[in-house]
Jmol script that loads the backbone (N, CA, C; Angstrom):
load data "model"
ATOM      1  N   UNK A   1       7.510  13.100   8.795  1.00  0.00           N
ATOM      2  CA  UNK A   1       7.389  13.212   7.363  1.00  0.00           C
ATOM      3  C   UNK A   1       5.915  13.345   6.993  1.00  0.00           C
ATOM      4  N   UNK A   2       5.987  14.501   6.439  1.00  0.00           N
ATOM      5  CA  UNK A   2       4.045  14.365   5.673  1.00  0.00           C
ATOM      6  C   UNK A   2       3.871  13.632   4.339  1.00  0.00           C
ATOM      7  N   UNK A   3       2.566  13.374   4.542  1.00  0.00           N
ATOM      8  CA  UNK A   3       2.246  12.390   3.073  1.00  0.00           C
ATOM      9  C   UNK A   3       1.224  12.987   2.280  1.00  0.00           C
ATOM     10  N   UNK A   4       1.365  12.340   0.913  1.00  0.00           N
ATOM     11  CA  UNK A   4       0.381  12.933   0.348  1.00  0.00           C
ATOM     12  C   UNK A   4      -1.305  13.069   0.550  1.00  0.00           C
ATOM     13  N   UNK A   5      -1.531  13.834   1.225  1.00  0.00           N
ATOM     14  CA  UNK A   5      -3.403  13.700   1.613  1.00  0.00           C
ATOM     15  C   UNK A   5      -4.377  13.721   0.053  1.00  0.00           C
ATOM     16  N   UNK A   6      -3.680  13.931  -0.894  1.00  0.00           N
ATOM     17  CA  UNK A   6      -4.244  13.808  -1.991  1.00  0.00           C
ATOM     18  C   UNK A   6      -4.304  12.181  -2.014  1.00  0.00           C
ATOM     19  N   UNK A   7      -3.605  11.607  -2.150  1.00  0.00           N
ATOM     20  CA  UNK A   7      -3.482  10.258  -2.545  1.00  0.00           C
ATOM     21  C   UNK A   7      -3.884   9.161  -1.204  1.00  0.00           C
ATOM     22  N   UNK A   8      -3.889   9.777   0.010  1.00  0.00           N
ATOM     23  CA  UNK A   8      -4.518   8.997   0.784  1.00  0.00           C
ATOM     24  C   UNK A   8      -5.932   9.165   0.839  1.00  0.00           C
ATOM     25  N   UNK A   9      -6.539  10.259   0.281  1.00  0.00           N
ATOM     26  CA  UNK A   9      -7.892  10.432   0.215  1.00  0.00           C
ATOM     27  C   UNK A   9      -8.035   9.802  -1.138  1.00  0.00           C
ATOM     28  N   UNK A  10      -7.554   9.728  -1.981  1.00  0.00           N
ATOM     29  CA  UNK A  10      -8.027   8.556  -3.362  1.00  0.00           C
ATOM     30  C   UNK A  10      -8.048   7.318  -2.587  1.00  0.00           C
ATOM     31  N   UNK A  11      -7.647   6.949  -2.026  1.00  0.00           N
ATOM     32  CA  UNK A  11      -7.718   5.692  -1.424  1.00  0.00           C
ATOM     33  C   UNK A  11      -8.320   5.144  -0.373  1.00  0.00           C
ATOM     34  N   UNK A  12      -8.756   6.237   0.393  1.00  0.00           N
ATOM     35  CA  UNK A  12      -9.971   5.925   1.120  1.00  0.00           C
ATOM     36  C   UNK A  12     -11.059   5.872   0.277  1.00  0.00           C
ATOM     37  N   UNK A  13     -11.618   6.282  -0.918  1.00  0.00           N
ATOM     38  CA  UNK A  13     -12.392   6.492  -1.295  1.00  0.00           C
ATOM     39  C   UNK A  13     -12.204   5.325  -2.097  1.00  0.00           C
ATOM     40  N   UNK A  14     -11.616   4.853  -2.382  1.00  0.00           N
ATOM     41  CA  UNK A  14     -11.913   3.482  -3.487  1.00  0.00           C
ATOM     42  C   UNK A  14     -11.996   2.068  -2.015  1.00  0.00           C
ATOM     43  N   UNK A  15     -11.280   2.265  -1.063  1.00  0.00           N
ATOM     44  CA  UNK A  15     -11.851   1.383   0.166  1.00  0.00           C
ATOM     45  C   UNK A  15     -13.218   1.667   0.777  1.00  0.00           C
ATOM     46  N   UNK A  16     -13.658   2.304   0.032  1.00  0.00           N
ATOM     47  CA  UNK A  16     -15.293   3.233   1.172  1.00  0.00           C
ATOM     48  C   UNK A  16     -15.713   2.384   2.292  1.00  0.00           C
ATOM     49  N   UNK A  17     -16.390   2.045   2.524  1.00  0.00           N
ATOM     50  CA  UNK A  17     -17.253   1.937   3.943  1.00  0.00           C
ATOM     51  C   UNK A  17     -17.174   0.617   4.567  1.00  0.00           C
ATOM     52  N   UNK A  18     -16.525   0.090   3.797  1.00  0.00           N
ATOM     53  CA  UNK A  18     -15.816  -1.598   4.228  1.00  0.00           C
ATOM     54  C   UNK A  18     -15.616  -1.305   5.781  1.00  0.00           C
ATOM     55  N   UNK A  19     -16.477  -1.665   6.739  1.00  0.00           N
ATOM     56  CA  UNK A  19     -16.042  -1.911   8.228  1.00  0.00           C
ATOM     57  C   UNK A  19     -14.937  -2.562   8.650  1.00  0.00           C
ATOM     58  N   UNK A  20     -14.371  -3.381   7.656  1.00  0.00           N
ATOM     59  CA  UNK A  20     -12.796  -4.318   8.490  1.00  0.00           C
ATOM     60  C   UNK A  20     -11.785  -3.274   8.274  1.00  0.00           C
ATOM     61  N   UNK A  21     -11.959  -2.017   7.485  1.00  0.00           N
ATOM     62  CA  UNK A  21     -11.072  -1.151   7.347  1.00  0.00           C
ATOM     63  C   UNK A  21     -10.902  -0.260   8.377  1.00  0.00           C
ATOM     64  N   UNK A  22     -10.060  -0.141   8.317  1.00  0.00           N
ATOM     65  CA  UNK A  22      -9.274   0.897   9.692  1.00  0.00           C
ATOM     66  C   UNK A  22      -7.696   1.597   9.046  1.00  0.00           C
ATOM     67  N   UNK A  23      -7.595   2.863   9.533  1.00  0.00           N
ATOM     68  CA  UNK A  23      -6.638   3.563   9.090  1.00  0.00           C
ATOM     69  C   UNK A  23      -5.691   3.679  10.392  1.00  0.00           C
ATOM     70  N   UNK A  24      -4.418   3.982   9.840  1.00  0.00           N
ATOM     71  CA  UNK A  24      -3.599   4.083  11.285  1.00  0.00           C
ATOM     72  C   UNK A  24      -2.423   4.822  11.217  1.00  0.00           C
ATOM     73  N   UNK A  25      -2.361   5.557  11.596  1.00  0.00           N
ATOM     74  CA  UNK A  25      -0.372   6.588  11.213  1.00  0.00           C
ATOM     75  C   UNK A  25       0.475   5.288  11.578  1.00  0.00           C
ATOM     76  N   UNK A  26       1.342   5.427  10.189  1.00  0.00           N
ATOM     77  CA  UNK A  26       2.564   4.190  10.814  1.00  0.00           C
ATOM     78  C   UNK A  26       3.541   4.550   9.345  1.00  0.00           C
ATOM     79  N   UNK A  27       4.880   4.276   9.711  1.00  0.00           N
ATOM     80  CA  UNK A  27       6.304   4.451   9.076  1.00  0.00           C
ATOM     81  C   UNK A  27       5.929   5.960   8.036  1.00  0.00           C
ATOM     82  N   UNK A  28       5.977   7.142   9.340  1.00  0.00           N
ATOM     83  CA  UNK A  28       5.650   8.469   8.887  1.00  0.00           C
ATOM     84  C   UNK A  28       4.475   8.649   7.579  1.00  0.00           C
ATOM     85  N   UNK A  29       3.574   8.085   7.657  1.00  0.00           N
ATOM     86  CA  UNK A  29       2.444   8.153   7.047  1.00  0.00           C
ATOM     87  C   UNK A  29       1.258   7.734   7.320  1.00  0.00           C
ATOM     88  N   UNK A  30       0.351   7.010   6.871  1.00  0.00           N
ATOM     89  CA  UNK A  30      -0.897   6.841   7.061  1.00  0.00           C
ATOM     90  C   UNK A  30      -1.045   5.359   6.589  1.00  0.00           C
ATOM     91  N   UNK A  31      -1.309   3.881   7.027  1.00  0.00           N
ATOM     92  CA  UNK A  31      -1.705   2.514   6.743  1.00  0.00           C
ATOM     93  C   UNK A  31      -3.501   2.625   6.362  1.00  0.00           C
ATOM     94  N   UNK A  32      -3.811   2.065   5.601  1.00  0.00           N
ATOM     95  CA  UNK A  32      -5.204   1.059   5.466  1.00  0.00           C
ATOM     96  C   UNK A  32      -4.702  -0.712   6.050  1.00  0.00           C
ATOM     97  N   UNK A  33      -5.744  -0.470   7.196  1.00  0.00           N
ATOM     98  CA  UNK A  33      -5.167  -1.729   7.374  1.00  0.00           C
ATOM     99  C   UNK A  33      -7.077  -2.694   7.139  1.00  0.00           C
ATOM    100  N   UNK A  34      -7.023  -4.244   6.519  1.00  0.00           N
ATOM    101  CA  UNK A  34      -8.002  -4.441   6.484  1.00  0.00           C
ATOM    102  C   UNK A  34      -7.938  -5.979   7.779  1.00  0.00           C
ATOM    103  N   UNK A  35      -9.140  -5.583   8.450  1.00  0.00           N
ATOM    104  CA  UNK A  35      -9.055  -6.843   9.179  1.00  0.00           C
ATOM    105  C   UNK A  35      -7.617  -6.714  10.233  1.00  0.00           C
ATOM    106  N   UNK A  36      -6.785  -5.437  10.465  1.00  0.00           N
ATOM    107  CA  UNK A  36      -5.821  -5.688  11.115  1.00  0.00           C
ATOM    108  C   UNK A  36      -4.645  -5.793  10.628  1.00  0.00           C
ATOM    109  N   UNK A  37      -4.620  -6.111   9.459  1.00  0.00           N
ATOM    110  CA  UNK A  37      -3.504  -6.471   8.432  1.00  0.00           C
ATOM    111  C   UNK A  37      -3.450  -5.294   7.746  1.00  0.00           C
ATOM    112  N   UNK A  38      -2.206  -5.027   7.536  1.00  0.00           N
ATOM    113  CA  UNK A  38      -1.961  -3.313   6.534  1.00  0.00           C
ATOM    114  C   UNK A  38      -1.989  -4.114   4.697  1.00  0.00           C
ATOM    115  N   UNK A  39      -2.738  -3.491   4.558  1.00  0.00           N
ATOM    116  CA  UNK A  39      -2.597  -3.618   2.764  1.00  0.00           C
ATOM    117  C   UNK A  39      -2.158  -2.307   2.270  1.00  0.00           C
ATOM    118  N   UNK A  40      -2.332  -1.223   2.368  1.00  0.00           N
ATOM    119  CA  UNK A  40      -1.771  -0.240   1.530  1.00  0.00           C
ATOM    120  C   UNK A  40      -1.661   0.819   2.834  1.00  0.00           C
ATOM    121  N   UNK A  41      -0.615   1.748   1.766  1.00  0.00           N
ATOM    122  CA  UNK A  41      -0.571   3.336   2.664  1.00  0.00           C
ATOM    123  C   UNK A  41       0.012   4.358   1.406  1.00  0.00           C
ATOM    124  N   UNK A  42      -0.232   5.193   2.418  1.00  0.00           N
ATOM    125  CA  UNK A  42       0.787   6.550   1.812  1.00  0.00           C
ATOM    126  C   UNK A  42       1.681   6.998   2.599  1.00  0.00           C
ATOM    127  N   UNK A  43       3.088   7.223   1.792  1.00  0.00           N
ATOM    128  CA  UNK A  43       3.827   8.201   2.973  1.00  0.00           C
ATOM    129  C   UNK A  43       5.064   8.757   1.727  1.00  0.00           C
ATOM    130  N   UNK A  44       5.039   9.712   2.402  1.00  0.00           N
ATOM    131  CA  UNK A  44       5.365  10.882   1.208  1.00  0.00           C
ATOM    132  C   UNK A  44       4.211  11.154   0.189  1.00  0.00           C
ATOM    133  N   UNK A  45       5.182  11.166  -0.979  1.00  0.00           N
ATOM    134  CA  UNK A  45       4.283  11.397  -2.192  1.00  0.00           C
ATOM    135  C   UNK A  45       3.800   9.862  -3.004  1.00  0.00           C
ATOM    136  N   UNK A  46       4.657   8.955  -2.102  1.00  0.00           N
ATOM    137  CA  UNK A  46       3.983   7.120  -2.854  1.00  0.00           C
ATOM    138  C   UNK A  46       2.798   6.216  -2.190  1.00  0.00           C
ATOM    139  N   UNK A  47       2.785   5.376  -2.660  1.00  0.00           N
ATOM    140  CA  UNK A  47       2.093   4.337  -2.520  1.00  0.00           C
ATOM    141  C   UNK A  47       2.740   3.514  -1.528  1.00  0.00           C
ATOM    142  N   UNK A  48       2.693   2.960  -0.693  1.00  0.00           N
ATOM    143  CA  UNK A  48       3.273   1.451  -0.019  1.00  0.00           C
ATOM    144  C   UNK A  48       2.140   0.605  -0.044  1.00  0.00           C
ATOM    145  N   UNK A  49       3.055  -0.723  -0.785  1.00  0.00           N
ATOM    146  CA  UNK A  49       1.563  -1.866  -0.676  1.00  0.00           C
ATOM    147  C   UNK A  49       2.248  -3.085  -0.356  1.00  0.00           C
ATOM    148  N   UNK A  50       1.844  -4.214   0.488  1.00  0.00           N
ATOM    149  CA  UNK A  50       1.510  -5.295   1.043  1.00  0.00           C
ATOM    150  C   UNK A  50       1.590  -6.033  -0.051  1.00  0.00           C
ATOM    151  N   UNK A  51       2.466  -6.638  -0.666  1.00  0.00           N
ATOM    152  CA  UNK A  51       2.103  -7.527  -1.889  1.00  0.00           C
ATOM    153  C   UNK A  51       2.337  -8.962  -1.311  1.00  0.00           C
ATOM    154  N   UNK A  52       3.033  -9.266  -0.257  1.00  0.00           N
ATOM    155  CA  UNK A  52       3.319 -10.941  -0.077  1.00  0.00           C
ATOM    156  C   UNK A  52       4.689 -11.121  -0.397  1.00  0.00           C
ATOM    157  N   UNK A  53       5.959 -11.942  -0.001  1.00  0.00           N
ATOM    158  CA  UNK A  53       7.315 -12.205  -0.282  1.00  0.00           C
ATOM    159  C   UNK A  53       7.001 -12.871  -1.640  1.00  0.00           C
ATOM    160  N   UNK A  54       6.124 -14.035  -1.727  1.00  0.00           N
ATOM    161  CA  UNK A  54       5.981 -14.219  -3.331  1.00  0.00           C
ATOM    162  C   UNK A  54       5.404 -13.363  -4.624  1.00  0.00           C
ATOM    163  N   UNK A  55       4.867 -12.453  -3.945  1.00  0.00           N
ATOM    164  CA  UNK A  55       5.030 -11.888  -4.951  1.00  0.00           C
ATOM    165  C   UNK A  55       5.364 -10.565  -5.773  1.00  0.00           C
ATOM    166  N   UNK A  56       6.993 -10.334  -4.122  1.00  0.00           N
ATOM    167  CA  UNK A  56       7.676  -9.195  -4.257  1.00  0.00           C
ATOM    168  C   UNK A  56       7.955  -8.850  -5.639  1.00  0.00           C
ATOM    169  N   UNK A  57       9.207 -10.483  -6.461  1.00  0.00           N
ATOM    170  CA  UNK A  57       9.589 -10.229  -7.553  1.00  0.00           C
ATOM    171  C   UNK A  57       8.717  -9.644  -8.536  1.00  0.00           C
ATOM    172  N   UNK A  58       7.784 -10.099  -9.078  1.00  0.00           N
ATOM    173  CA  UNK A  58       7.095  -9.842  -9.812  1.00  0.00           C
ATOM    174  C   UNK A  58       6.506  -8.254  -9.562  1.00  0.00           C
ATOM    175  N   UNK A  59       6.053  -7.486  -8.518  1.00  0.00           N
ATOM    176  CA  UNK A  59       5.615  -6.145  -8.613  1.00  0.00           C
ATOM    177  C   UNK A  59       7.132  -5.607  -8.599  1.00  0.00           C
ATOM    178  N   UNK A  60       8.048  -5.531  -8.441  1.00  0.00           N
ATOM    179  CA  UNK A  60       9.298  -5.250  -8.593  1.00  0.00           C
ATOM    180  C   UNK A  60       9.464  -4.647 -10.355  1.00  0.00           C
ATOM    181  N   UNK A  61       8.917  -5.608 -11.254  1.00  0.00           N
ATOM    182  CA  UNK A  61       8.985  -5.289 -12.168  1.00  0.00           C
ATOM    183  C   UNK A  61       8.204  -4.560 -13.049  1.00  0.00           C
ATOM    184  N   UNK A  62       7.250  -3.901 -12.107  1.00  0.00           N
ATOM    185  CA  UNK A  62       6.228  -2.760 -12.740  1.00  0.00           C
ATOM    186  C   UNK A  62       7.050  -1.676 -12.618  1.00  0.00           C
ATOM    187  N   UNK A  63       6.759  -0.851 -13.557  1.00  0.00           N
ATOM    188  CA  UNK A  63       7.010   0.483 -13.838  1.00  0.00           C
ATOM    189  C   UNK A  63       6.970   1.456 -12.049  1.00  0.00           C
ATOM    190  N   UNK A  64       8.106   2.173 -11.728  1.00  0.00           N
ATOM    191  CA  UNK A  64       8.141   2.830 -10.665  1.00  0.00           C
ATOM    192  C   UNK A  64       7.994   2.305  -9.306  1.00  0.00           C
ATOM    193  N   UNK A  65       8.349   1.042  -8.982  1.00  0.00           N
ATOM    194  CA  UNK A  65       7.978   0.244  -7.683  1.00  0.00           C
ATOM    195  C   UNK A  65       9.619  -0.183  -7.223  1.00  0.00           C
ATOM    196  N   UNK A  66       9.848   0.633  -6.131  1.00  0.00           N
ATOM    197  CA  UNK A  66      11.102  -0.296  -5.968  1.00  0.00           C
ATOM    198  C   UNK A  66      10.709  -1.047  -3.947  1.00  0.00           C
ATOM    199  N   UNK A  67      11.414  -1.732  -3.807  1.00  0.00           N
ATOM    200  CA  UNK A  67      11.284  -2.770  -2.440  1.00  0.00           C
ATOM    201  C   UNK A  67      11.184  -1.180  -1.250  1.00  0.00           C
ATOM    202  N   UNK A  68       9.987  -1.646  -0.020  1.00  0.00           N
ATOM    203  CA  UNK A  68      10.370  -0.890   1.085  1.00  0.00           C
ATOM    204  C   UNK A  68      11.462  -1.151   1.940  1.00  0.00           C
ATOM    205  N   UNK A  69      12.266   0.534   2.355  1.00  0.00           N
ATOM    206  CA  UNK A  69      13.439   0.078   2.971  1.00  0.00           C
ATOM    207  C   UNK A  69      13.043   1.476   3.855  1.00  0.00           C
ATOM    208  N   UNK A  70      13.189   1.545   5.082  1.00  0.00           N
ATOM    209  CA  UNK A  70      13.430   2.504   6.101  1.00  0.00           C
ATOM    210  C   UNK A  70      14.246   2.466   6.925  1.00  0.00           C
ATOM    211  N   UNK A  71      14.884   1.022   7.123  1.00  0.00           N
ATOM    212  CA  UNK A  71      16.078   1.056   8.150  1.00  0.00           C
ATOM    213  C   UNK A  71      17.739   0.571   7.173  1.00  0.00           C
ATOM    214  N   UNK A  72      17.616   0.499   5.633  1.00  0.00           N
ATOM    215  CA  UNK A  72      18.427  -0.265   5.090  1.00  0.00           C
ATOM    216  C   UNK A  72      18.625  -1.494   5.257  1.00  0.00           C
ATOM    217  N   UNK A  73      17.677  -2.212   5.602  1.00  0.00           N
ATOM    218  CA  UNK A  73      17.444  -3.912   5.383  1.00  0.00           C
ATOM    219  C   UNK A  73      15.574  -3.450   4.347  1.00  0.00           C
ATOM    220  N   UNK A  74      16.097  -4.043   3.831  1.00  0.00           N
ATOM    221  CA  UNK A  74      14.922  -4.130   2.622  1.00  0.00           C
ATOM    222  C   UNK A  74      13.584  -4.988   3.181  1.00  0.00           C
ATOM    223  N   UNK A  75      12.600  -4.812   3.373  1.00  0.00           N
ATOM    224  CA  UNK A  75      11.161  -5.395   3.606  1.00  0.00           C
ATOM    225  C   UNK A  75      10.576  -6.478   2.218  1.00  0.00           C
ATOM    226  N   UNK A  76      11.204  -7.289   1.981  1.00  0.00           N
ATOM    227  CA  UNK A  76      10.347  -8.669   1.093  1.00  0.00           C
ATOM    228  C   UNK A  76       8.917  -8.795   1.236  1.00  0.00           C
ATOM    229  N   UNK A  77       8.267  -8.823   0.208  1.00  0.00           N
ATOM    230  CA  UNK A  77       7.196  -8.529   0.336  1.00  0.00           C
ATOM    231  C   UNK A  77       6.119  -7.405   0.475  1.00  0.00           C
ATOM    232  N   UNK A  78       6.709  -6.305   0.568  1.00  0.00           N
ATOM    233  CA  UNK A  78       6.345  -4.544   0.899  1.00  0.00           C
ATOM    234  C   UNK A  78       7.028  -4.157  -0.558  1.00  0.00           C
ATOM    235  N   UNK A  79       6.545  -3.260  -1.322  1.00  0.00           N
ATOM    236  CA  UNK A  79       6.936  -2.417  -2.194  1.00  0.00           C
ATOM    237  C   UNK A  79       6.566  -1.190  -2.133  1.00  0.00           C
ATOM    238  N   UNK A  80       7.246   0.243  -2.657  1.00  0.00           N
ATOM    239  CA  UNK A  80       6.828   1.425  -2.895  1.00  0.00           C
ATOM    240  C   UNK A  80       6.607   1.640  -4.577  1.00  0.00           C
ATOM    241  N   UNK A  81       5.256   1.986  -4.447  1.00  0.00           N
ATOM    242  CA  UNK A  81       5.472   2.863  -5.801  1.00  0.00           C
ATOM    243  C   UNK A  81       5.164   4.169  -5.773  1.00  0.00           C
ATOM    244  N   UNK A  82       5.985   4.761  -6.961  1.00  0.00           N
ATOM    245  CA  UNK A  82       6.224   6.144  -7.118  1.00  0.00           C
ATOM    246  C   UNK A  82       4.516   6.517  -7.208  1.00  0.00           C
ATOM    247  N   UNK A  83       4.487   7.799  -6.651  1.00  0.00           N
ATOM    248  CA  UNK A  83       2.934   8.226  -6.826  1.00  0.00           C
ATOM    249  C   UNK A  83       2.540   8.937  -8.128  1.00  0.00           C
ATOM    250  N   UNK A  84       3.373   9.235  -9.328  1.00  0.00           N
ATOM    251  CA  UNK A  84       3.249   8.981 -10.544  1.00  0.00           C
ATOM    252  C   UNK A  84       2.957   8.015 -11.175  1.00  0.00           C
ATOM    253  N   UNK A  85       3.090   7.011 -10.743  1.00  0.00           N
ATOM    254  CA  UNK A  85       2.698   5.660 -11.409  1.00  0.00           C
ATOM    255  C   UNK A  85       1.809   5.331 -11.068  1.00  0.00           C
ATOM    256  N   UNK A  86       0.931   5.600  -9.897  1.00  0.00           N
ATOM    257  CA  UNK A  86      -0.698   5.158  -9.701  1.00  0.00           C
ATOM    258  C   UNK A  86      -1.523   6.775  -9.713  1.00  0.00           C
ATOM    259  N   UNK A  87      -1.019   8.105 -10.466  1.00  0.00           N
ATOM    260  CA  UNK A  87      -1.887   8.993 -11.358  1.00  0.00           C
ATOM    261  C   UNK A  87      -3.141   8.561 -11.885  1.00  0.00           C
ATOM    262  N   UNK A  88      -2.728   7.510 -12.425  1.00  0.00           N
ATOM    263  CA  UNK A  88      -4.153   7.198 -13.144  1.00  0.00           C
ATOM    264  C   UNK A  88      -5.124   6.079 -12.181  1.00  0.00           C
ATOM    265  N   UNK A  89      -6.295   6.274 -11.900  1.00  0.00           N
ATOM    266  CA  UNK A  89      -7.167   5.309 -11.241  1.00  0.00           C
ATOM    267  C   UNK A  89      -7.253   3.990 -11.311  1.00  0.00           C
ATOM    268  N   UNK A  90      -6.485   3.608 -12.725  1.00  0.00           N
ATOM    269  CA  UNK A  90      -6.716   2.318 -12.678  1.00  0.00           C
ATOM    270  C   UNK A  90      -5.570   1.330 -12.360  1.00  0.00           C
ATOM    271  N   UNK A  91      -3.993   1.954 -12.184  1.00  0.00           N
ATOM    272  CA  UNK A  91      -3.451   1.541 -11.758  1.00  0.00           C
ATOM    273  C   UNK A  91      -3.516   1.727 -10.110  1.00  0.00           C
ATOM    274  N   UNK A  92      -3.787   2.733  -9.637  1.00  0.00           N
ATOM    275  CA  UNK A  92      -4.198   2.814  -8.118  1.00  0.00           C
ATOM    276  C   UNK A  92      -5.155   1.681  -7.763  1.00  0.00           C
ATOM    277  N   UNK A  93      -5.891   1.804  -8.724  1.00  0.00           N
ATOM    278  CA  UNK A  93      -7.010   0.665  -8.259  1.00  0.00           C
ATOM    279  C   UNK A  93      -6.416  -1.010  -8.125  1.00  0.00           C
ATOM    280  N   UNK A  94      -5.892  -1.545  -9.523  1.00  0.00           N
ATOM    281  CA  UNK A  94      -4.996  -2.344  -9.037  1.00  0.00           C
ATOM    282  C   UNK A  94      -3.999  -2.513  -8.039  1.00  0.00           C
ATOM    283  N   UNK A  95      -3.110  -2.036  -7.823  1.00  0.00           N
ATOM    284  CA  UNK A  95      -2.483  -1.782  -6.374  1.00  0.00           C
ATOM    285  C   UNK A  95      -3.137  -2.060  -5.286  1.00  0.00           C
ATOM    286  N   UNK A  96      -4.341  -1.279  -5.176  1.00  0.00           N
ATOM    287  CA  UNK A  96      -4.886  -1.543  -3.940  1.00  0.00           C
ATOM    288  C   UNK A  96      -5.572  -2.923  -3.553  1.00  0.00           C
ATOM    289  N   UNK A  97      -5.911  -3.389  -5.044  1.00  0.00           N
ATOM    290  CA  UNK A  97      -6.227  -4.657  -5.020  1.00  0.00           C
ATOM    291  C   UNK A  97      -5.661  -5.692  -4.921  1.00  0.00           C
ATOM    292  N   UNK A  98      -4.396  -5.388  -4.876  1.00  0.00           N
ATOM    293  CA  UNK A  98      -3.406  -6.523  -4.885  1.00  0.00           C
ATOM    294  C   UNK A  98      -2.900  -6.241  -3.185  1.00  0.00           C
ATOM    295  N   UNK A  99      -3.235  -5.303  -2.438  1.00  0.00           N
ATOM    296  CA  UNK A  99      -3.015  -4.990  -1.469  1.00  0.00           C
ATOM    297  C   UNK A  99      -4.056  -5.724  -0.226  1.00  0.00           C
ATOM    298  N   UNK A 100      -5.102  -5.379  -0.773  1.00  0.00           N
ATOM    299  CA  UNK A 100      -6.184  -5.897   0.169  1.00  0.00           C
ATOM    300  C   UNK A 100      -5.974  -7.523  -0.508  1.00  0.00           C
ATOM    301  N   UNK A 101      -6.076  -8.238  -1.506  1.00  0.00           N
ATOM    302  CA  UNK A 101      -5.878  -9.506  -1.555  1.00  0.00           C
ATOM    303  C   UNK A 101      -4.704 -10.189  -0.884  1.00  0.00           C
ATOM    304  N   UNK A 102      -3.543  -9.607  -0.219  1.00  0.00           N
ATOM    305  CA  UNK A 102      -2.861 -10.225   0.386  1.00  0.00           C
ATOM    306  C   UNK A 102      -3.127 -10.153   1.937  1.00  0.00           C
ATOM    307  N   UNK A 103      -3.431  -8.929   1.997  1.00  0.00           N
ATOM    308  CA  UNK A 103      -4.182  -8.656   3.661  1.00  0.00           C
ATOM    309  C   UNK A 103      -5.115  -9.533   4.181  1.00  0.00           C
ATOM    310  N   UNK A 104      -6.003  -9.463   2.680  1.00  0.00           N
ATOM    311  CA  UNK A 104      -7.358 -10.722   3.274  1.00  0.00           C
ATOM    312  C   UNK A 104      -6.579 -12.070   3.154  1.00  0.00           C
ATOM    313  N   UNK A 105      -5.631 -12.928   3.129  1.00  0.00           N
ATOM    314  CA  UNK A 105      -4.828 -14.063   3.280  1.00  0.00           C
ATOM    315  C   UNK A 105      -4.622 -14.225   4.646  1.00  0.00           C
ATOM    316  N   UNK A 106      -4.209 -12.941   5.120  1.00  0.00           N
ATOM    317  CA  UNK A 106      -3.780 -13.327   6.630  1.00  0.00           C
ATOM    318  C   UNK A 106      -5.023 -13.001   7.085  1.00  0.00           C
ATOM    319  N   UNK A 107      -4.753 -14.194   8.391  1.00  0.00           N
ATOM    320  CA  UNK A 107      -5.858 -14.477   9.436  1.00  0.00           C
ATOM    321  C   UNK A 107      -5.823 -12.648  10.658  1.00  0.00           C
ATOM    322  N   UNK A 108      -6.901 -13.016  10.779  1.00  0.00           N
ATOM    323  CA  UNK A 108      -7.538 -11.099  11.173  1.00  0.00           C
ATOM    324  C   UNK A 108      -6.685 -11.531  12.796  1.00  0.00           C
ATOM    325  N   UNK A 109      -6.786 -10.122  12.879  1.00  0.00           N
ATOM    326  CA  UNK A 109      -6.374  -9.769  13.956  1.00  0.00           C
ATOM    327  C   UNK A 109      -7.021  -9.143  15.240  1.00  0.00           C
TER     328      UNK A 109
END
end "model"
wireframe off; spacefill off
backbone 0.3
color backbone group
């Protein structure tokens, strides 16, 4: 599956030169992983972000985010959002921030 290189290049670019960052092909797309830990990706045309099981519910209820599922058991804690819904920079930007703040929780790898 290809992903959007538009939207994975917005997102390298708002992670810039942070050394704990590392990129990696994974679940037919592309991971930011920080420290080892995946906080965000692209695959397709969305977003996948790392939010934490606590605080699946709650991004659940943003506009265009539904739970990651690739095998039909649902991932708690992983959400997709539609890549219409982070169009604008500042919701991308949030996302990603809520991405890398759960990444930086877990101990590095």
């Amino acid at each position: 599956m290809a992903y959007d290189e538009g939207l994975a290049q917005r997102v390298r670019e708002r992670l810039g030169t942070d050394p704990g960052v590392t990129e990696r092909k994974m679940f037919g797309g592309i991971a930011f992983l920080c420290h080892g830990n995946m906080a965000v990706g692209v695959t397709g045309d969305d977003l996948l972000v790392r939010v934490g099981p606590d605080a699946t519910d709650a991004a659940l209820g943003r506009p265009g985010v539904r739970l990651f599922d690739m095998t039909g058991r649902p991932m708690r804690g992983w959400v997709v959002v539609a890549g219409e819904s982070v169009a604008e920079d500042v919701r991308l930007d949030a996302w990603i921030d809520e991405g890398r703040a759960f990444a930086a929780s877990l101990p590095a790898k």
